[in-house]
C-alpha positions in Angstrom: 26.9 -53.1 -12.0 24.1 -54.9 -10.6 26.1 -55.5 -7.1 26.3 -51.5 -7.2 22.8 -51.7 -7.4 22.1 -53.7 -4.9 24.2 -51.9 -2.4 22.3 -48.6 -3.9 18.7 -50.0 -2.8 19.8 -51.5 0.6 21.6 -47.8 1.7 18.0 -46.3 0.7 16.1 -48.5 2.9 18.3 -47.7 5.5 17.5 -44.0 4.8 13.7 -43.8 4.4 13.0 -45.5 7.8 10.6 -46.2 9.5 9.2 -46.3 5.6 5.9 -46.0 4.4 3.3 -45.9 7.4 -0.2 -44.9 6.0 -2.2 -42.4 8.3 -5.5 -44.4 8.9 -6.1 -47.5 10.4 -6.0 -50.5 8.0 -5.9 -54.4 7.9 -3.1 -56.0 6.7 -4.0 -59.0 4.6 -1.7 -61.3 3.0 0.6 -58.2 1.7 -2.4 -56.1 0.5 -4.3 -53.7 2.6 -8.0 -52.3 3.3 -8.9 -49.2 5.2 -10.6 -49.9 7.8 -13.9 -47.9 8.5 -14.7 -49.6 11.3 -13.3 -51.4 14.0 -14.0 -52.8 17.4 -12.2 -54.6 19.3 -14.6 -55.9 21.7 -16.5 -58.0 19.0 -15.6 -60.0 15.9 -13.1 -59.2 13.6 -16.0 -60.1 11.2 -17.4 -57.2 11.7 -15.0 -54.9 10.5 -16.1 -52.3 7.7 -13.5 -52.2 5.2 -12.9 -49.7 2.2 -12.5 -52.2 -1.3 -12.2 -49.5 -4.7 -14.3 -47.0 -2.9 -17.2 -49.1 -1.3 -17.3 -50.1 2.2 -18.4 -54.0 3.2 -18.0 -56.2 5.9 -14.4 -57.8 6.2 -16.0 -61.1 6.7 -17.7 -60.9 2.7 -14.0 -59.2 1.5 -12.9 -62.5 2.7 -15.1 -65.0 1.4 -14.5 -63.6 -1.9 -11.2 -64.0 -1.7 -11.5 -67.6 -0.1 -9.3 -66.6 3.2 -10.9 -68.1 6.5 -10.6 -66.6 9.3 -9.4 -69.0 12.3 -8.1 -66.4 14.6 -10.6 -64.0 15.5 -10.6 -61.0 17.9 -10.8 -62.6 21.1 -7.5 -64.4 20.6 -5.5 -61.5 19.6 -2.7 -59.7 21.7 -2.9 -55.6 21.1 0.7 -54.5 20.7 1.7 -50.8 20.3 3.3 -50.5 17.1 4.9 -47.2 16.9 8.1 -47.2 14.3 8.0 -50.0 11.0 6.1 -52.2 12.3 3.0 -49.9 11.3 4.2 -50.0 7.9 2.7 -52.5 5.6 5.8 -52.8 3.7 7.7 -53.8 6.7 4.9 -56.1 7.4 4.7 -57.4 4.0 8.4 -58.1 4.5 8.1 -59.9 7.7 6.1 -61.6 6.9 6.7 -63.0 3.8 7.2 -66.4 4.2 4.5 -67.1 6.9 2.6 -70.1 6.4 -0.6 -69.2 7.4 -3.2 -66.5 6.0 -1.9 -63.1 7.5 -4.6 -60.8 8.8 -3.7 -58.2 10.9 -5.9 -55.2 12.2 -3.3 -52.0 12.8 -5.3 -49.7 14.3 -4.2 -45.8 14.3 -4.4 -44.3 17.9 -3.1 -41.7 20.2 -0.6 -42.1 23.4 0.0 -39.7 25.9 3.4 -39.0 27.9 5.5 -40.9 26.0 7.3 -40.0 22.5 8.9 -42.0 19.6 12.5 -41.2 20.1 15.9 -42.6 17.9 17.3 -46.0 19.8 21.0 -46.1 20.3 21.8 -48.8 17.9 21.7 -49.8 13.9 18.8 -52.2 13.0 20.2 -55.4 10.9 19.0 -53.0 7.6 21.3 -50.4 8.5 18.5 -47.8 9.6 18.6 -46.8 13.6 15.3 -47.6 14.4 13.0 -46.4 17.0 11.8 -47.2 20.6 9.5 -45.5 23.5 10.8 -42.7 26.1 8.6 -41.3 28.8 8.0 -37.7 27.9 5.3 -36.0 30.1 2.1 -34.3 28.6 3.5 -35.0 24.7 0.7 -37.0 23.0 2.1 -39.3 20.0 0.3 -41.4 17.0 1.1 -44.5 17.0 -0.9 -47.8 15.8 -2.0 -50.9 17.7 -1.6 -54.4 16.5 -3.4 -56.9 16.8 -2.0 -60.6 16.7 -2.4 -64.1 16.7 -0.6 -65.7 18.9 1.4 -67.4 16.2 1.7 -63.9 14.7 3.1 -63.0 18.1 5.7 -65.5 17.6 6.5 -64.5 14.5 6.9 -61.2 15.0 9.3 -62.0 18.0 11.9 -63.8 15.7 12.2 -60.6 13.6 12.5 -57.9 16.1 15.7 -60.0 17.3 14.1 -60.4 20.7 17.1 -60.7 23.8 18.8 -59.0 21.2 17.9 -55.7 20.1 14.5 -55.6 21.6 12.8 -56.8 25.0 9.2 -57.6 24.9 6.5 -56.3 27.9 3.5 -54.2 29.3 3.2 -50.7 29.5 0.7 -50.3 32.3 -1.6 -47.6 33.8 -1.2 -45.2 30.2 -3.8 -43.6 28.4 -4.0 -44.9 25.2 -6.9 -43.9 23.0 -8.0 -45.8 20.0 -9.0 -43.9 16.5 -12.7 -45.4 17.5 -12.2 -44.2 20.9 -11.8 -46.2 23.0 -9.1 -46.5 25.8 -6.3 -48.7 26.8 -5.1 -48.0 30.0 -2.1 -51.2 29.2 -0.9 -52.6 26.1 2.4 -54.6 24.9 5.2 -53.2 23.3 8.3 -53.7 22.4 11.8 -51.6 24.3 15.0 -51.0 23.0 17.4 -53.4 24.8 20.1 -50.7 24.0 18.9 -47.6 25.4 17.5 -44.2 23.9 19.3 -42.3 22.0 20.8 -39.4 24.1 22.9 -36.4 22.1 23.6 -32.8 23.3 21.6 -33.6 26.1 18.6 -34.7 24.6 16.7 -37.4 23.6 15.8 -37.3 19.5 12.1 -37.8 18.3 11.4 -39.0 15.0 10.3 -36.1 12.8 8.0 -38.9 10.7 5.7 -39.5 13.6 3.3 -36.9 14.3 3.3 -35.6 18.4 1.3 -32.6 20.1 3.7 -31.1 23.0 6.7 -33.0 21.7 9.8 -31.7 23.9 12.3 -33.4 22.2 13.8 -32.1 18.9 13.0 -34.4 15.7 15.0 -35.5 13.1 14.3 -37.8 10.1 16.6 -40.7 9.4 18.8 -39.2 7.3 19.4 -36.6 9.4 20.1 -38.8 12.7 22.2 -40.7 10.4 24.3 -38.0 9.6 24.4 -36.8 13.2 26.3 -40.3 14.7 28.3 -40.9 11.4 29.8 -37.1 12.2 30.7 -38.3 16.2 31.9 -41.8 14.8 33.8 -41.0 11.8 33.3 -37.0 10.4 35.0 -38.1 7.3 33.5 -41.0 6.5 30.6 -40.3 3.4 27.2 -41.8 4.5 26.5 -43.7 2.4 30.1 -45.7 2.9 28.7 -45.2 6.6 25.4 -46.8 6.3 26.8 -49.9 3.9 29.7 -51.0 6.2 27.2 -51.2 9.0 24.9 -53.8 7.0 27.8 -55.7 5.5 29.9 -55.9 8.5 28.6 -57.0 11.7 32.2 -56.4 13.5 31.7 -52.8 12.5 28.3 -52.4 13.3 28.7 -53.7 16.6 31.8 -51.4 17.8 29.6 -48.5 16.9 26.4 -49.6 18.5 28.9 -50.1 21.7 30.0 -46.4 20.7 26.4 -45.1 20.7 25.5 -46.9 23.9 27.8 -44.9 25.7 25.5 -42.2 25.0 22.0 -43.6 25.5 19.8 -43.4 28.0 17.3 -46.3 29.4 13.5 -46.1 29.4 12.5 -43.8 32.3 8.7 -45.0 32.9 8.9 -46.9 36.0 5.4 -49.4 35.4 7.0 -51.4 32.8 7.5 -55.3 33.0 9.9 -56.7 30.6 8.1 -60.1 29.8 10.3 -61.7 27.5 
């Protein structure tokens, strides 16, 4: 009975990807979060309004309450697009969970234009298919910037299985504008190593990420899900579906090599893969 369960929570988390991604810019602090009022990334992270029960304050008197110094400041941060569950504080609570140092990270909500969050073309370790970048001219996305410690940086490397599932590089010459308005015209992200998603033709968008212009049709996970399981295996009930591919890796890698066959790379030509 509790196995059942078990098996009942993991298939959900597969299903409510990319999870629960708030819709304002916040920092991430040892597995709480603040809304952030104000931000900018030009001077100190000190700085930083912050929303605690309704009252705004300076991040750097939240955190002298709280005892937490602050080692790593602005200037020593990488910016890195964060545009599937890597916005989400859950996943970040997760990934970060056994960390050894303070975790304060400022994910800042902002707005890129000719690119959308489309479906990649393979199963993430959790059993969801997670997301990556396609070029997609004159849509405008929301996605959030984070920014790092170089030791987060690290970190954050060893859990988005880089070589593996994931490279790691710049986006240059973009237009990337910041809730506070200001613009990027690079940042870092992270690329599916396995391709976008390509169905009927099309690339699919996630319906949970909001786009202006989007060209692609969107779909939720459940939905994508159920759209592979049906070319893999039509008889196959999803949940069955999802499970095998988080409990068998043999499985789950003869249907990402299935998928591949039907994904398409990254089309934006000024990318360097860095790692």
């Amino acid at each position: 009975m509790v196995q059942k369960e078990v098996y009942r929570k993991m298939i959900e988390k597969a299903k409510s990807y990319p999870f629960d991604v708030p819709n304002y810019s916040y920092v991430f602090i040892n597995g709480e979060i603040l809304k952030l009022v104000k931000f900018e990334p030009t001077s100190s992270l000190m700085d930083s309004i912050v929303q605690v029960n309704g009252v705004k304050q300076r991040l750097e008197k939240y955190l002298y309450s709280k005892k937490i110094d602050l080692t790593h400041d602005l200037p020593d941060r990488f910016p890195v697009l964060a545009y599937g569950s890597n916005a989400s504080f859950m996943q970040l609570r997760e990934k970060f969970s056994n960390f050894n140092d303070d975790v304060i990270i400022p994910v800042i909500k902002a707005h890129l234009f000719d690119f959308d969050v489309v479906y990649s073309a393979h199963f993430s370790p959790y059993g969801s298919i997670p997301a990556t970048l396609q070029y997609s001219p004159k849509t405008v996305v929301e996605i959030f910037v984070t920014y790092l410690t170089e030791s987060q940086l690290t970190h954050m490397h060893e859990t988005e299985s880089l070589g593996i599932n994931y490279g790691f590089g710049k986006l240059s010459n973009i237009k990337l504008v910041l809730e506070n308005s200001i613009t990027l015209h690079e940042i870092l992200t992270y690329l599916s190593l396995h391709g976008c998603l390509f169905i009927n033709n099309t690339y699919i968008a996630l319906s949970a990420v909001n786009a202006r212009n989007r060209i692609f049709p969107s779909m939720d996970e459940v939905e994508v899900l159920t759209l592979v399981k049906n070319i893999i295996n039509k008889d196959k009930d999803l949940d069955t579906f999802i499970l095998e591919n988080i409990k068998n890796p043999e499985i789950k890698e003869e249907r990402i090599k299935y998928l591949k066959r039907m994904s398409r790379g990254f089309s934006y030509k000024q990318w360097v893969n860095l790692r």
